[in-house]
N, C-alpha and C positions, 0 to 999 in steps of 0.2 A: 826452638831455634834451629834445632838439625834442618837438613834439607827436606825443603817442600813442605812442612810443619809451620802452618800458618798462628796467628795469637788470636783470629776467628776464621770467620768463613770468607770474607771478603779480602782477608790482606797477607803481605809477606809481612812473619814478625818483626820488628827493628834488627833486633840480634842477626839474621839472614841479611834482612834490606841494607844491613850496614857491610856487608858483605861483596854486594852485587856492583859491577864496576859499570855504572849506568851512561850509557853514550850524554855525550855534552852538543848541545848545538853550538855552531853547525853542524847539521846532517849534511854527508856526505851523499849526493843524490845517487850515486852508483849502488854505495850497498848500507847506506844508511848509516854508516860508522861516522867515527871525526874525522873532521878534515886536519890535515898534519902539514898544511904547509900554505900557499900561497895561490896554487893550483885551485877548477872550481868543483875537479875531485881529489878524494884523497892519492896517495901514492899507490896503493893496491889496486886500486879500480883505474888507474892511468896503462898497468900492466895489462889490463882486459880487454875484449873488445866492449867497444861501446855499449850501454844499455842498453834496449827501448824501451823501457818506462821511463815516464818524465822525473820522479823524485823516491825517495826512498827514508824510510823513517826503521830505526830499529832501538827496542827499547834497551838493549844493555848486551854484552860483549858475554862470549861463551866460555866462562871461564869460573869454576870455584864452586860457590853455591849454586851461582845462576844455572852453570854446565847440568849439575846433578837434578836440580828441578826440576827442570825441561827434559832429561833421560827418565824421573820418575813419570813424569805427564806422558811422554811419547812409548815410552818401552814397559814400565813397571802396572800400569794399569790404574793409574791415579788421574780420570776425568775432571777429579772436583775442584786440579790446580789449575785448569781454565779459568777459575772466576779471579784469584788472585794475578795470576801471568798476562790475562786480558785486560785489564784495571790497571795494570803496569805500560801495557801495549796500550791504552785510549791517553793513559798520562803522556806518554811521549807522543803521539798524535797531535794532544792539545799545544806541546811546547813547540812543533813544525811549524804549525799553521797550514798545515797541508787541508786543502777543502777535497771534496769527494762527495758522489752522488748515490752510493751504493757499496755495500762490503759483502767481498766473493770470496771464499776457502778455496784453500787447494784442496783438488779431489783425488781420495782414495779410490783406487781400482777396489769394486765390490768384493773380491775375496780377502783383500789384507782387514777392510773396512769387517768382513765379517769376524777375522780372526782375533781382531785388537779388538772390538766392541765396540768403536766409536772411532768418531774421525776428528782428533786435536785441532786439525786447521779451522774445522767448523763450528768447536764448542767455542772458541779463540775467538772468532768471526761473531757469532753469538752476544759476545761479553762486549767485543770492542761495538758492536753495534747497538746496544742498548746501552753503554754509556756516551755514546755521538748521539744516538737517535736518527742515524743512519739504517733505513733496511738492507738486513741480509739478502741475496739473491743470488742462486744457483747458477753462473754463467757457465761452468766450465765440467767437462765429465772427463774420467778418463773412456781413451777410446781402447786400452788394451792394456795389458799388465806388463811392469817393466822391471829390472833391479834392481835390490835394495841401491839408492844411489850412495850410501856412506861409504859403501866397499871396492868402488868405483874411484878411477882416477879421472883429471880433468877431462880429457878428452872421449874418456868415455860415458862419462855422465852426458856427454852432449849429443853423442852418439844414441845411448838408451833411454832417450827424451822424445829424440823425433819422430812425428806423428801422434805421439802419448794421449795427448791432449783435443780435445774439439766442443766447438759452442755447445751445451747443454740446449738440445731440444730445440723448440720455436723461440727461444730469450732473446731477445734485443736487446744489443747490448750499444748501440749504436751514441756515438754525441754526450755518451756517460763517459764521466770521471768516476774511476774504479779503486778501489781499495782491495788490492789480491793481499792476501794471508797467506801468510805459512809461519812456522814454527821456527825454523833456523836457517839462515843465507850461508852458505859455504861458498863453492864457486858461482850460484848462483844461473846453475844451468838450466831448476826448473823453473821458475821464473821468467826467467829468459824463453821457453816457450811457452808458457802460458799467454804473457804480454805479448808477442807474437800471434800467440790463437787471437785475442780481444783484440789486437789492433786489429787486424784482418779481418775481425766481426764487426769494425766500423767505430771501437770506442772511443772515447778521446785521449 
């Protein structure tokens, strides 16, 4: 039951799952949370500027177990909580209804990708993708190394985002409904360019 200590390979134990304070539909299309009122975003994402991606789905609030999971997966060197965290992320998929023709990971600039082992967004991408039956597909690369964004304020994070991002290679990404990953939405700034790089690349 401790964090990230699953009761096999596939799940969060009960003991944890009962823990995790799981987003309720409605999703909130801004950043995937509840909606808290009457609006057709919640209250936090009215304070934002607008998206550009059309919907937003997130499996559960960053807070308690769920927080420490997600910091063993991304920071402590624990790949294998991809299969449970992604299984978590295709169940709230199912309860959206959100359709989609493709699941794209956010991409690690190649030296962090070397230093951590592995890139979360992608093993994540992986899981949710074979439980959709959705292909994976590389749209997006970084085009240059940028800072840790956690240590960053809002308006810097959007600052050390620009240009970040560019189409992966000859990929067409065109007239597709995209499914971008990542790990955890805070302001939500790199997202906010990446959906920018794909709409620009023609997606839907």
């Amino acid at each position: 039951g401790k964090a990230g200590r699953s009761s096999g390979d596939n799940e969060v134990c009960p003991e944890c799952r009962g823990k995790f304070r799981f987003v309720q539909t409605p999703f909130c299309p801004g950043c995937g949370g509840e909606l808290d009122g009457v609006f057709k975003v919640c209250s936090k994402c009215m304070r934002e500027e607008k998206r550009p991606w059309s919907r937003a789905v997130s499996a559960f609030k960053m807070e308690g177990e769920a927080r420490d999971m997600i910091h063993l997966f991304k920071y402590r060197d624990r790949p294998e909580l991809a299969l449970p965290l992604g299984k978590l992320a295709a169940e709230a998929l199912r309860k959206s209804g959100v359709e989609f023709d493709c699941v794209t990971p956010t991409p690690l600039h190649w030296t962090k990708a070397l230093s951590r082992g592995y890139n979360q967004s992608r093993l994540l991408s992986e899981v949710i993708a074979a439980e959709t039956g959705k292909p994976v597909v590389r749209l997006l690369r970084r085009a240059r190394m940028t800072r840790q964004q956690a240590r960053l304020g809002r308006e810097e994070r959007k600052k050390n985002l620009k240009g970040a991002f560019s189409i992966a290679g000859h990929v067409i990404c065109e007239r597709r409904a995209i499914l971008l990953v990542d790990d955890v939405l805070t302001t939500g700034s790199t997202l906010t360019e990446e959906t920018r790089v794909l709409l620009d690349g023609g997606a839907e």
